[in-house]
N, C-alpha and C positions, 0 to 999 in steps of 0.2 A: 651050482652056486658059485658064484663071483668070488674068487679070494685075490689080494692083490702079491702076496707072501709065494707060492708057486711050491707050500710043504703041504702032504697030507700027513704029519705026523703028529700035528699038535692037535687036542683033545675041543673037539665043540661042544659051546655049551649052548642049548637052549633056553635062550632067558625068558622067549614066550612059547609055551608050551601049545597055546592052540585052541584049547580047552578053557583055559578060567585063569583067574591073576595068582596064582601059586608063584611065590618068589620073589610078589611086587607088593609096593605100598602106595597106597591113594595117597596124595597131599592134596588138599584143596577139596572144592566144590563142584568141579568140573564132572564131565562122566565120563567114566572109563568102563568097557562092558567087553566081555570077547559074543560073538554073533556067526555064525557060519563060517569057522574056525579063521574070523579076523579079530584082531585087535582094534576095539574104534574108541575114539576120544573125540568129543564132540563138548560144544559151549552149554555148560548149564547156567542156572538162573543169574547165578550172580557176574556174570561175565569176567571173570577174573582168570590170575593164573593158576595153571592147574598142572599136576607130576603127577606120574608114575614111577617109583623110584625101587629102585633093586634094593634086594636085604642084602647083596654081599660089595663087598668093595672090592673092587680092581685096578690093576697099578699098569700093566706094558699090557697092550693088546689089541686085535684087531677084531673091531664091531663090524656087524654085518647087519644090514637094517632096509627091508622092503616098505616101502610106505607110495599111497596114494592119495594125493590133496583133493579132496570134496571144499566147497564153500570158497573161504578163504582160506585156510589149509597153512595158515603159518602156523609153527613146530620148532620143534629142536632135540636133538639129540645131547643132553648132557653126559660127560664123563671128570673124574675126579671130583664131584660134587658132592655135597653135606647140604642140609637142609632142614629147618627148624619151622615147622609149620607151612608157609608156602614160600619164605624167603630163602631161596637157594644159592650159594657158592659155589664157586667154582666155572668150567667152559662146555659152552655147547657151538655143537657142527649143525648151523642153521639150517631148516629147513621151510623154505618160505614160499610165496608165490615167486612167478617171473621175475626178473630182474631184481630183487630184492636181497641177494648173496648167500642162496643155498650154498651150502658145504663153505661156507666162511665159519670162523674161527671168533664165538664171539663171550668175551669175560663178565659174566654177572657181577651187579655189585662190585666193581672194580675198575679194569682199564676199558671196559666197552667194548669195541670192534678191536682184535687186533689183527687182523688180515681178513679180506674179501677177497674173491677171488676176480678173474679179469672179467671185467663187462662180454666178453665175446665169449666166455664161458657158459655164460648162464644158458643158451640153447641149449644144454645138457640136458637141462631139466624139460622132463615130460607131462605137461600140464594135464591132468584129468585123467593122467596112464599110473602102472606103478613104476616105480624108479627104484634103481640097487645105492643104497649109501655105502661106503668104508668111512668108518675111521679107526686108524691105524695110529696106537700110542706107544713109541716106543724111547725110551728113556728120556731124554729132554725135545724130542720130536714127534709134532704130532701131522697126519697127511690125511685127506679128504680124498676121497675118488666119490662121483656120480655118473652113475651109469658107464663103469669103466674108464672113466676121463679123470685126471689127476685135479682134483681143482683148487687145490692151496699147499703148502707143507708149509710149516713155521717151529721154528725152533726153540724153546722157550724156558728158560730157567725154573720159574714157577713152576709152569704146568707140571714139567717134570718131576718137583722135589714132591708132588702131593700126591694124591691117589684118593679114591672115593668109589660112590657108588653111579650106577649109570642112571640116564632118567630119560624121562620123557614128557615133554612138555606140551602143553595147549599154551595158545597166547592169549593176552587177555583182549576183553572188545566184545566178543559173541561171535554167534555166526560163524565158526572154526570147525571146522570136521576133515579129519585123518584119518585112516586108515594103515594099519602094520598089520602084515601076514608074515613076516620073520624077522625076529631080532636074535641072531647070534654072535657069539664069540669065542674068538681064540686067543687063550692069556698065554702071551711071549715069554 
């Protein structure tokens, strides 16, 4: 497994088991299903946004997240996030088609994009393959790796003072299907 930290001593958590959503909550209309021990979220009727959002909160740490884009396969990985029905706060480590700024740094409900990462980056991303995400939160610093390649660090007052729970998102539109076979972490 890809870790960017280079310690085997801190404690992984398995936040998808493999097996069924033990640990997660549905927000929205969207579907969320495990299926031949993957994780899939795909566009349901209402084409809207749709979470899967962890019961526990977490504050420094380093996510590890396998995901395959089917469709159109725009996503996001949120962390320090709250969420009241499907309106969610807080920042997500985009995960998008091509050239659209996987592993950028982007603020709901708030300042929008605050770092993308460089246009010559974006080959990182492996269209129709699965890909390795980090994000790495650590006190007021949070750092993106895809597929081993660094692709943002931004340093941020906010991000840092909060903490929340992690999530995962479909976009709205239809036509969205992802795929996760591991999401873990290691709280710093």
């Amino acid at each position: 497994m890809l870790t960017m930290l280079g310690t085997a001593s801190m404690a992984q958590i398995q936040l998808f088991n493999g097996k069924d959503l033990t640990g997660w909550k549905i927000h929205g209309t969207e579907k969320w299903f495990v299926e031949d021990g993957l994780l899939i979220c795909e566009s349901g009727p209402d084409k809207e946004y749709g979470y899967l959002v962890s019961e526990k909160n977490f504050k420094n740490f380093e996510l590890t997240v396998e995901f395959k884009q089917e469709s159109n396969g725009n996503s996001g990985v949120f962390f320090h996030c709250s969420i009241d029905g499907v309106i969610i706060s807080g920042w997500q480590a985009e995960v998008a088609p091509l050239n659209m700024g996987t592993g950028g740094i982007y603020e709901s409900y708030g300042r929008g994009w605050l770092i993308k990462p460089d246009p010559e980056k974006e080959k990182f991303l492996k269209e129709g393959e699965w890909n390795t995400m980090v994000v790495r939160m650590d006190g007021n610093q949070v750092t993106t790796w895809l597929n081993g390649h660094k692709m943002v660090t931004l340093t941020d007052e906010k991000i840092g003072s909060a903490d929340g729970k992690i999530a995962l998102q479909i976009h709205s539109g239809g036509g969205v299907k992802v795929l996760w076979r591991s999401v873990e972490l290691k709280e710093l």
